[in-house]
N, C-alpha and C positions, 0 to 999 in steps of 0.2 A: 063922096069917098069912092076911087075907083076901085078892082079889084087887088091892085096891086099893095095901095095902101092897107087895106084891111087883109092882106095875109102877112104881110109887114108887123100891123097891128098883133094881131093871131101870135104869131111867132115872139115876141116881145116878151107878151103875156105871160106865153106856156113855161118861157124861160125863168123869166123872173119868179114866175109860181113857182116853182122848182127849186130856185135859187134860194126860195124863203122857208119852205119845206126842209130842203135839207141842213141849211146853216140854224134855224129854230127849232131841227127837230118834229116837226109838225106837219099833223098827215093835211094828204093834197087840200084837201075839201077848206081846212081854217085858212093855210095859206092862199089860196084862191080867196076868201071870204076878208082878209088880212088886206091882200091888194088891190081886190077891188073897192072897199071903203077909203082907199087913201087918194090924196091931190094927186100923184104921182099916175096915178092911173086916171084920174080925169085930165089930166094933161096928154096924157096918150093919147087920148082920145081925140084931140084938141088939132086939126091939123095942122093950124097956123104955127102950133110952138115946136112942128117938126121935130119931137120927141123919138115919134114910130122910126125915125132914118137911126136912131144910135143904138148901138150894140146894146143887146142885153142886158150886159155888164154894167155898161155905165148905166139905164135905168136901174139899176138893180143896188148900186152905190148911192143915185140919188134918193132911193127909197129908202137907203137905209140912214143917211142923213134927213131925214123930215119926218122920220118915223120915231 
C-alpha cells in the first residue's frame, strides 16, 4: 500500500465514522467500533476491490445496505 492509498484509506474512514455517528446518533468511539467490525470496512481495506478510490458517500450507502 503506497502513501497515497492509505490517506485515501484515512479519509474514507474518518468520513464514514462520522456519517454513522451522526445519522445513529452515536458518539465517535461505537461508531468507529460499528465500522470497523463490518465487511464494508475489510473491503476497504482490500486494494484489489478499489473501494478506497469512491467517495465517502457511496461507502457509506454500501454500509448501510449490509448493515
Amino acid at each position: 500500500m503506497n502513501k497515497t492509498q492509505k490517506h485515501l484509506i484515512e479519509y474514507v474512514i474518518r468520513d464514514v465514522v462520522c456519517f454513522i455517528s451522526k445519522e445513529e446518533g452515536l458518539p465517535i468511539d461505537i461508531a468507529m467500533e460499528k465500522f470497523f467490525n463490518s465487511q464494508v470496512f475489510e473491503k476497504l481495506q482490500d486494494l484489489d476491490s478499489g473501494l478506497y478510490t469512491e467517495s465517502a458517500s457511496y461507502v457509506y450507502e454500501l454500509y448501510k445496505t449490509l448493515v
